[in-house]
ROSE-4610 file (N, C-alpha, C; in Angstrom, 1 decimal, always signed):
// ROSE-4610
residu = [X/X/X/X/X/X/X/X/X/X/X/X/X/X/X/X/X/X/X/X/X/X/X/X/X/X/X/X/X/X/X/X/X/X/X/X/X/X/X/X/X/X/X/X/X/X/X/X/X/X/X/X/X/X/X/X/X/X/X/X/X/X/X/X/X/X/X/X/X/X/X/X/X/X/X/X/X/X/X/X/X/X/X/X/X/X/X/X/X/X/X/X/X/X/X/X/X/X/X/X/X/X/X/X/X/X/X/X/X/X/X/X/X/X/X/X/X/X/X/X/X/X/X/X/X/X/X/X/X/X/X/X/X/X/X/X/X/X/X/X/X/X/X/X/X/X/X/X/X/X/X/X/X/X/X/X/X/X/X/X/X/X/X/X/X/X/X/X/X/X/X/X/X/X/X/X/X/X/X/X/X/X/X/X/X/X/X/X/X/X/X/X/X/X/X/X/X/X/X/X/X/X/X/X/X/X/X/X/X/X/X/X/X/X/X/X/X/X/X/X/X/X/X/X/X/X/X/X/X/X/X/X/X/X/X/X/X/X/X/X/X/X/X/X/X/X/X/X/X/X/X/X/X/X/X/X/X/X/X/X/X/X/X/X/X/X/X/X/X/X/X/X/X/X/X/X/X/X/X/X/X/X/X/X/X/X/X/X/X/X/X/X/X/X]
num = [1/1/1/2/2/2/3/3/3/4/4/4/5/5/5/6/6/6/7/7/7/8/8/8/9/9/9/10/10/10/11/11/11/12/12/12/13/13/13/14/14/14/15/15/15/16/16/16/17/17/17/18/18/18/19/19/19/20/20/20/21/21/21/22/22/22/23/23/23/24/24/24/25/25/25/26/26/26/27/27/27/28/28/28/29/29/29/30/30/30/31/31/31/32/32/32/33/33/33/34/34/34/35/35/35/36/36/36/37/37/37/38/38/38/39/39/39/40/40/40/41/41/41/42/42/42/43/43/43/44/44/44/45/45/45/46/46/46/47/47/47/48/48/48/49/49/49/50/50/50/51/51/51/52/52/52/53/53/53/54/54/54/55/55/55/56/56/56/57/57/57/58/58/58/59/59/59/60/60/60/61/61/61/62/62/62/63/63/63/64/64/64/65/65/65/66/66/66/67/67/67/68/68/68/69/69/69/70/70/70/71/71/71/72/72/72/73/73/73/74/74/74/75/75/75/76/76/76/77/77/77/78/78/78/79/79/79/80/80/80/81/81/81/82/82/82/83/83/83/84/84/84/85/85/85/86/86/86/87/87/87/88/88/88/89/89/89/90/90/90/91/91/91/92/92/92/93/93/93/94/94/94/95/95/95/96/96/96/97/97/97/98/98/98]
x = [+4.4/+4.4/+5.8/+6.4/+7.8/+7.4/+8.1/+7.8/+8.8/+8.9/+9.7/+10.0/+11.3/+11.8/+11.4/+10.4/+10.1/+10.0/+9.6/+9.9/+8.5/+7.4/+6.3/+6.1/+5.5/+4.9/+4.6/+5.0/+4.9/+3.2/+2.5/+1.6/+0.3/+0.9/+0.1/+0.8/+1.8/+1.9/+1.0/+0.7/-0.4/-1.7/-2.3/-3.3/-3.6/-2.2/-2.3/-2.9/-2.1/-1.9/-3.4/-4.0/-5.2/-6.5/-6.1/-7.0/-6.5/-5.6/-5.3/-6.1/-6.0/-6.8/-8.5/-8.7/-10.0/-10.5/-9.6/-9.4/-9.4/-9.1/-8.6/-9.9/-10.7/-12.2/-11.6/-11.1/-10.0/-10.9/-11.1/-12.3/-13.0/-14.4/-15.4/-16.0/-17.2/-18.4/-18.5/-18.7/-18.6/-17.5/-17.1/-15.8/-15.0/-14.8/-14.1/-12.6/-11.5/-10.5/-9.3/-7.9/-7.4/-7.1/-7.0/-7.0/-5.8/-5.2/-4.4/-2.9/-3.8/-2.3/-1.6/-2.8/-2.7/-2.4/-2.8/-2.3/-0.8/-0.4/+1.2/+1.7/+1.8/+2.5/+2.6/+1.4/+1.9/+2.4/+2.8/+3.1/+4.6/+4.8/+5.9/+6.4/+5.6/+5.2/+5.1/+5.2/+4.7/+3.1/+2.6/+1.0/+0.7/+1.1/+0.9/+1.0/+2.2/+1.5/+0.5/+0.3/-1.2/-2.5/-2.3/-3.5/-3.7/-2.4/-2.4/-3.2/-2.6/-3.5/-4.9/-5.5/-6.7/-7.6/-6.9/-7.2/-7.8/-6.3/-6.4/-7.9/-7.7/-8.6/-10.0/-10.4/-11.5/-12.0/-11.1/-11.4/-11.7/-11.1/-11.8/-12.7/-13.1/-14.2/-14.1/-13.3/-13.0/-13.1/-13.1/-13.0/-13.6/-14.5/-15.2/-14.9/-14.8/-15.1/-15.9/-16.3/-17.4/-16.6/-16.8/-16.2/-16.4/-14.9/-14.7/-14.9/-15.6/-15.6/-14.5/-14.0/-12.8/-13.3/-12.2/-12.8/-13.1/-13.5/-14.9/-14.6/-14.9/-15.1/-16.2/-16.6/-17.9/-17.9/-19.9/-20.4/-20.0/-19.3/-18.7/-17.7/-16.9/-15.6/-14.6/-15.2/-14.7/-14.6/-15.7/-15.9/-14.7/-15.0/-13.7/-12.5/-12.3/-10.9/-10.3/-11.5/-10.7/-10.7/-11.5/-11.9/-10.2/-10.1/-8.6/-7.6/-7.4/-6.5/-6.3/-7.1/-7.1/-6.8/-7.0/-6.4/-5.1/-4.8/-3.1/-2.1/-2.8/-2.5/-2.1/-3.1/-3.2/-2.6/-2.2/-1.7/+0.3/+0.3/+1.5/+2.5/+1.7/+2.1/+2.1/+1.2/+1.3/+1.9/+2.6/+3.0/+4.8/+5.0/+6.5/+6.4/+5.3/+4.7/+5.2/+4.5/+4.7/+6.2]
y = [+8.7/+7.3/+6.7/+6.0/+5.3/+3.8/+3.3/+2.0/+1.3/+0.3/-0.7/-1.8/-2.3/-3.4/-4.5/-5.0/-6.1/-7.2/-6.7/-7.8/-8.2/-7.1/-7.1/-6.2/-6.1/-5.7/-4.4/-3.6/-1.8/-2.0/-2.6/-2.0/-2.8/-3.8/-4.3/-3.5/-2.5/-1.4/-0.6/+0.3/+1.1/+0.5/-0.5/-1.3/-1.1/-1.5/-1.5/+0.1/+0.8/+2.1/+3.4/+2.9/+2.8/+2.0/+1.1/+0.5/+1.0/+1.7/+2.2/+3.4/+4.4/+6.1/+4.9/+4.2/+3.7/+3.1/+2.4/+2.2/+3.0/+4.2/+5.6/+6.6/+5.9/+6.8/+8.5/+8.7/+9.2/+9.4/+8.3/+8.0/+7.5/+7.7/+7.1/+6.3/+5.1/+4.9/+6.2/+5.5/+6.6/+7.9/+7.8/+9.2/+8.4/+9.9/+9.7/+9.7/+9.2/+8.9/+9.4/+9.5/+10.6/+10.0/+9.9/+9.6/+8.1/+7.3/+6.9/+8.2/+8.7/+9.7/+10.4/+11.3/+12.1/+10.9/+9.5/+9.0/+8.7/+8.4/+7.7/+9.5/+10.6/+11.3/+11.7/+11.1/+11.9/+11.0/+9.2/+8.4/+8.1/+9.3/+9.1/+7.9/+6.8/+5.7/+6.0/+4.6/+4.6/+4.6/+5.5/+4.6/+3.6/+2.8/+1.5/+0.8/+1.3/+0.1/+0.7/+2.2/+2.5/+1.9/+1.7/+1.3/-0.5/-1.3/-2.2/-2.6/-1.9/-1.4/-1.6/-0.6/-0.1/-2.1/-2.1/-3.3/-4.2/-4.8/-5.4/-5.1/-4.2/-3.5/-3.3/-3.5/-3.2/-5.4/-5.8/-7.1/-7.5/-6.8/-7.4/-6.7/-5.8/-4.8/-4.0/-3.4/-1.9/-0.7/-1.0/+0.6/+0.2/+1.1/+0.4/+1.8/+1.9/+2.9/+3.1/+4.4/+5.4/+5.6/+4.8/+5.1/+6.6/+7.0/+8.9/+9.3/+8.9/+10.1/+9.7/+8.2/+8.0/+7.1/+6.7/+5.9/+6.3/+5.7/+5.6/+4.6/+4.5/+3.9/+3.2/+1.8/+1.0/+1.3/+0.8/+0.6/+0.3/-1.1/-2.4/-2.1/-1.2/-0.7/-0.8/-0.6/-0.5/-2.2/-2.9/-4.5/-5.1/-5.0/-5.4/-5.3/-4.2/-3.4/-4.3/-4.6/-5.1/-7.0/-7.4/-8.5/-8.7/-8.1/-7.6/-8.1/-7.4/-7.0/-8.2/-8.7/-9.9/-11.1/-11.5/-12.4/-11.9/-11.0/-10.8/-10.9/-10.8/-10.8/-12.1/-12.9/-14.5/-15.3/-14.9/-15.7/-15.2/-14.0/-13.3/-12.9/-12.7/-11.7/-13.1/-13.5/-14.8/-16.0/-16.3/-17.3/-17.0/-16.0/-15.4/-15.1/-14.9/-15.1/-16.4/-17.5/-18.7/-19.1]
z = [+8.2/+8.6/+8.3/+9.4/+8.9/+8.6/+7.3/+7.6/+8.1/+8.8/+9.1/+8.3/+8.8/+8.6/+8.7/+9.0/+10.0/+8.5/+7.4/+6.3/+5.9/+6.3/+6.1/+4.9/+4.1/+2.6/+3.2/+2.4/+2.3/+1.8/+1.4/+1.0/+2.1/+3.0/+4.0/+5.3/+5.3/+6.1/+6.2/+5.0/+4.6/+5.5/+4.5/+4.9/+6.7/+7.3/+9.0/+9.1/+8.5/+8.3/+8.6/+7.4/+7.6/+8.1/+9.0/+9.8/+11.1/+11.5/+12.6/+12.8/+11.8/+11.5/+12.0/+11.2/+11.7/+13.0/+13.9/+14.9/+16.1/+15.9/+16.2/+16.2/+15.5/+14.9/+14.3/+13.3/+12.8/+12.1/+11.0/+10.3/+10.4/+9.5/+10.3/+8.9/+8.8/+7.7/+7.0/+5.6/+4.6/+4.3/+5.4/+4.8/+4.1/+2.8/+1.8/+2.2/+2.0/+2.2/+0.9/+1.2/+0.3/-1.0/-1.9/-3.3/-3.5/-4.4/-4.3/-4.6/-5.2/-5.1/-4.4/-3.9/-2.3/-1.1/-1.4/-0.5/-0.6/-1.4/-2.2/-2.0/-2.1/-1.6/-0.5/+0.5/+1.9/+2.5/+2.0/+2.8/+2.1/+1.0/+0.3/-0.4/-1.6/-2.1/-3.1/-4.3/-5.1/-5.3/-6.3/-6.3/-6.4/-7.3/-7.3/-6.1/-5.1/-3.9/-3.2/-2.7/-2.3/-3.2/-4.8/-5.5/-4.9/-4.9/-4.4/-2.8/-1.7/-0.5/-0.6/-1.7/-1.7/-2.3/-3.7/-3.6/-2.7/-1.6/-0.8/+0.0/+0.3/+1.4/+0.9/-0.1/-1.3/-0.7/-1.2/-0.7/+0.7/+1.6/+3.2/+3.6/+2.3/+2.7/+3.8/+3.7/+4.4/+3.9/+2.6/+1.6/+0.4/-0.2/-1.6/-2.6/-3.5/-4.3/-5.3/-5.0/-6.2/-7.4/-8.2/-9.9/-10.0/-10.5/-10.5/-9.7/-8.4/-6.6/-5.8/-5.8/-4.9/-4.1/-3.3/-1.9/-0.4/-0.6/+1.2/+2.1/+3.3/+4.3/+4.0/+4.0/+3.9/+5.3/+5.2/+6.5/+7.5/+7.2/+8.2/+8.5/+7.9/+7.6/+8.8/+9.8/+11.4/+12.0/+11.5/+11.9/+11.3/+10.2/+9.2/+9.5/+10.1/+10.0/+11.5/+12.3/+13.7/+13.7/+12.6/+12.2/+11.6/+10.3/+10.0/+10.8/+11.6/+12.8/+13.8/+13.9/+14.7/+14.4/+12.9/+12.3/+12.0/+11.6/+11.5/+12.4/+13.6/+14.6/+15.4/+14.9/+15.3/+14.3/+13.3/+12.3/+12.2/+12.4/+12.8/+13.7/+14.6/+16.2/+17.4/+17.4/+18.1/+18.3/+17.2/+17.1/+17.8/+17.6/+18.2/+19.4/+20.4/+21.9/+22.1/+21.1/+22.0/+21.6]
């Protein structure tokens, strides 16, 4: 994954990042998803901003975690993720259209 410039937070990159794999049906409800670590090395990051990500994304309920198993895809995970997307969208992307 490259990130860009655009002046957007590396760790609401990620975030896009993985709502895209979701979007994508990549992943699906309930799949387990790669660790913060395995994630922060293959996106080449600190952990801490993947742990921050997961955070984030723990909060719009996209991803919940099993204490010691890791994180998952919630149910909704897919609703959320385009729910997500649409406000970022409308709050971000749109306003530079008009």
């Amino acid at each position: 994954m490259q990130f860009n410039n655009s002046g957007q937070a590396i760790y609401l990159q990620i975030a896009d990042y993985i709502c895209e794999r979701l979007l994508l049906k990549e992943w699906k409800a309930e799949d387990k998803i790669p660790s913060v670590r395995e994630m922060a090395v293959q996106l080449e990051v600190n952990p801490n901003t993947v742990a921050r990500t997961y955070d984030f994304l723990k909060q719009q309920e996209i991803i919940y975690d099993k204490r010691g198993i890791g994180y998952f895809i919630s149910p909704d995970g897919l609703k959320n993720a385009i729910a997500y997307r649409k406000q970022e969208f409308t709050e971000k992307e749109l306003p530079n259209i008009f």
